[in-house]
C-alpha positions as CSV (number, residue, x, y, z in Angstrom):
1,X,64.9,4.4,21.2
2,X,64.4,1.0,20.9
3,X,65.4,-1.6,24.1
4,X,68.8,-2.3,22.3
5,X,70.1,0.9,21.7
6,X,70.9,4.0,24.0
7,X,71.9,7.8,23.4
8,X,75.1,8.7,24.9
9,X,76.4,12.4,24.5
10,X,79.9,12.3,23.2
11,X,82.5,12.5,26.0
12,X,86.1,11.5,27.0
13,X,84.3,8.2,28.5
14,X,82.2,7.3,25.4
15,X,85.0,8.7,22.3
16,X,87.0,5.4,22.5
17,X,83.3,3.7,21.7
18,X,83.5,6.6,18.8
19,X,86.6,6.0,17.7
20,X,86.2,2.6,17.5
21,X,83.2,3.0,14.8
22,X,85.1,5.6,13.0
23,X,88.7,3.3,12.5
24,X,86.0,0.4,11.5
25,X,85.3,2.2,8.5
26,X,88.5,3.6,8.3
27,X,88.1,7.0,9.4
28,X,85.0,7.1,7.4
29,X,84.2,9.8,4.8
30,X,87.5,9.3,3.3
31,X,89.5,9.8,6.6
32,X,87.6,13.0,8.0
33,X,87.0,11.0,11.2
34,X,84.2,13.8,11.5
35,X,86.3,16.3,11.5
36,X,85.7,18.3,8.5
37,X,83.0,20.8,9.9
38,X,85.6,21.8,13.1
39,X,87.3,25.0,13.2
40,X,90.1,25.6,14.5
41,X,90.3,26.8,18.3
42,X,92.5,29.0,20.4
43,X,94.3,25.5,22.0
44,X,94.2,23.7,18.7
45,X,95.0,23.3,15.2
46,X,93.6,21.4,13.2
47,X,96.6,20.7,11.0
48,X,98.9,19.8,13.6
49,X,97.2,16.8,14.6
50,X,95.9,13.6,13.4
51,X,92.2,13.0,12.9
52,X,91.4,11.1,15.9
53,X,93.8,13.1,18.1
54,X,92.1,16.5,17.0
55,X,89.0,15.2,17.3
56,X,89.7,14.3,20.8
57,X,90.9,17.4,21.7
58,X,88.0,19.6,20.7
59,X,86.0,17.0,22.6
60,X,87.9,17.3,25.3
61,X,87.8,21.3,25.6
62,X,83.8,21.1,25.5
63,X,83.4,22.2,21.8
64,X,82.7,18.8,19.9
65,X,79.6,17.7,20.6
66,X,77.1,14.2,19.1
67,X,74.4,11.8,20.1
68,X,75.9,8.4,19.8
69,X,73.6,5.3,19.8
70,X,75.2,2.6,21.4
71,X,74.1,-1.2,20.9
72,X,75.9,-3.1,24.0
73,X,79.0,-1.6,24.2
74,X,79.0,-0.4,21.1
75,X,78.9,3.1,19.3
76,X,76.9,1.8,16.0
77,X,76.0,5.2,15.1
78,X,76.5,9.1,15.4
79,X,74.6,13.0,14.5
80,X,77.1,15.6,15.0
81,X,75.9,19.2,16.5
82,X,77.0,22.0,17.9
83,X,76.9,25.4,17.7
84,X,77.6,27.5,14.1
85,X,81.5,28.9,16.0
86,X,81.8,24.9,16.8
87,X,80.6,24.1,13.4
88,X,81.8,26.9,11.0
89,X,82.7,24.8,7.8
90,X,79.4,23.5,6.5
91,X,79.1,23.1,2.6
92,X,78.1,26.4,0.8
93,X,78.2,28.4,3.3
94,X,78.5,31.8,1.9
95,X,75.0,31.4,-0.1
96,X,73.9,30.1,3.6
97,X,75.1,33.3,5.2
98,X,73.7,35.5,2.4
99,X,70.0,33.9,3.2
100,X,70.1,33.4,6.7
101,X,67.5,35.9,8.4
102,X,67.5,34.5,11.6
103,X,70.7,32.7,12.9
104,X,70.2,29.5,15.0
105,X,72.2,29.2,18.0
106,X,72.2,25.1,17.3
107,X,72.9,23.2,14.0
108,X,73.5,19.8,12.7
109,X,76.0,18.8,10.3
110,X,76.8,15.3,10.1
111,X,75.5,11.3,11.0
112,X,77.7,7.9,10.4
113,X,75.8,4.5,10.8
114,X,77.8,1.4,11.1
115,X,77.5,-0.8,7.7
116,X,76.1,-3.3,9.9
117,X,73.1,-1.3,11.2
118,X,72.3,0.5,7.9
119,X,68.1,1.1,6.6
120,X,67.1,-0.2,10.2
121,X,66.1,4.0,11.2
122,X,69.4,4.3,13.3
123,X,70.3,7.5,11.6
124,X,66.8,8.6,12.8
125,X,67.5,7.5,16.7
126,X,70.7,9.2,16.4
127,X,68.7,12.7,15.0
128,X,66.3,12.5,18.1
129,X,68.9,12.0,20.6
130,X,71.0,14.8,19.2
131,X,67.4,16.6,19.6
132,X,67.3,15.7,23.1
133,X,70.6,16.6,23.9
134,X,69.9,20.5,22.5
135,X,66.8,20.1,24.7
136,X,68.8,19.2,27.8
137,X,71.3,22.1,27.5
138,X,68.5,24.5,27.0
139,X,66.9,23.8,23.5
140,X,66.5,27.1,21.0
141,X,66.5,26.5,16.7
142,X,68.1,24.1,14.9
143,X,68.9,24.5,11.4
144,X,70.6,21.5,9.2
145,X,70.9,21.0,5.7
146,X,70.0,17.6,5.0
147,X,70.1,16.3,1.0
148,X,66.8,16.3,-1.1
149,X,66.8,12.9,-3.1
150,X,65.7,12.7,-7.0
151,X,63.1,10.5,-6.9
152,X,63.9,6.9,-8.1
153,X,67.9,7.7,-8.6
154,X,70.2,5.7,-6.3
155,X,72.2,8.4,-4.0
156,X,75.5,6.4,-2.3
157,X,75.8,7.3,1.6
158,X,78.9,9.1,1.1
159,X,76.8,11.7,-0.6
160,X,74.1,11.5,2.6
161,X,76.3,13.2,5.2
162,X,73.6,15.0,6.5
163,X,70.7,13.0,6.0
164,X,67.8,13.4,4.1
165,X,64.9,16.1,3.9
166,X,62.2,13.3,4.0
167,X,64.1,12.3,7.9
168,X,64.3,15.5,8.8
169,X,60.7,16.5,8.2
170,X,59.0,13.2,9.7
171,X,61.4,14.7,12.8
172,X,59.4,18.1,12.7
173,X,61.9,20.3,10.9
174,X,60.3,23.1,7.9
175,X,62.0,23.3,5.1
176,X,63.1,26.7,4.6
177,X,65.4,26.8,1.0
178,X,67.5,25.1,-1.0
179,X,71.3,26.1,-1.0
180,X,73.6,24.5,-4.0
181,X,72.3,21.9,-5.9
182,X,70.5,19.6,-3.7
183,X,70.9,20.5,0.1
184,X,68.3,22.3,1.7
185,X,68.0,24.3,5.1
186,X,65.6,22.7,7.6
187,X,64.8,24.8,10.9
188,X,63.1,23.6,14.3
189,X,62.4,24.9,17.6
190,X,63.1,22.8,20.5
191,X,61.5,24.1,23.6
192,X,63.7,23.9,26.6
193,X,63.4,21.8,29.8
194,X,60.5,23.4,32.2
195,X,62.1,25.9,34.2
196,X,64.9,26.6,32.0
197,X,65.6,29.2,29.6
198,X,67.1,29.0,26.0
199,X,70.9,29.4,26.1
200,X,73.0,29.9,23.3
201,X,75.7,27.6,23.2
202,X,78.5,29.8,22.1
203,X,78.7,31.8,25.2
């Protein structure tokens, strides 16, 4: 992290700072207000509700989970994560599921970046703190299926949910496959804090 900026875990106190990046770009990703990868739970329903108020309940039941990079008082930046029963509705899933050998207990499925703070490696802080977060609450794998870019063609951000492969190796993920027709799946271990065993975060 750089002196300005600071990784926050996303929590009743810091969601206003959330929300207040998401209704500056109007609910970004076409009104999804990161929402889109969320299941429904036993208490709520996703179609009951309003973007930010489901989002704010599945943070406050525990099962919404981000890094945010805050600037000041200021959210300027996000990487979702969570665990796959937290995060069930990630894009092609079923030729995921047919591949997957070795379930993660952690994955990552989205990032937003202020329009002010874009190309300055924000995305990247926000990546690491999610990293860190993992670590504090026990660490295990992490898949995530970032984008892989055709070199020299112009990709909008929209299309850049997740990130890139390129980020997500200089972080120390492996590229494992691809899955559709230009996501990949990117695994990495993150040890656990000393004295602490893995946990999965379902349970």
């Amino acid at each position: 992290m750089t002196a300005e900026h600071v990784i926050k875990p996303l929590t009743l106190e810091t969601f206003p700072g959330w929300l207040a990046l998401a209704e500056k770009h109007n609910g970004v990703w076409g009104g999804c207000y990161c929402s889109y990868f969320h299941g429904d739970t036993a208490d709520t329903v996703k179609r009951e509700y309003d973007g930010p108020t489901f989002k704010r309940r599945l943070v406050a039941e525990g099962v919404a989970h981000a890094a945010l990079v805050f600037e000041g008082d200021d959210a300027i930046a996000w990487c979702e994560y969570g665990s796959p029963a937290e995060l069930p509705n990630i894009y092609h899933r079923r030729q995921y599921d047919a591949g997957e050998t070795r379930p993660a207990p952690w994955r990552i499925t989205c990032f937003f970046v202020d329009r002010d703070n874009r190309r300055e490696g924000v995305a990247r802080e926000a990546l690491d703190g999610a990293l860190d977060l993992i670590r504090q609450a026990g660490g295990g794998e992490v898949v995530s299926f970032p984008n892989e870019l055709v070199p020299g063609k112009r990709t909008s951000s929209s299309f850049l949910h997740n990130g890139t492969r390129t980020m997500f190796e200089k972080a120390g993920f492996t590229f494992e496959r691809h899955i559709g027709k230009s996501k990949t799946v990117m695994r990495i271990t993150v040890p656990p804090p000393d004295g602490r065993a893995t946990v999965d975060p379902a349970r």
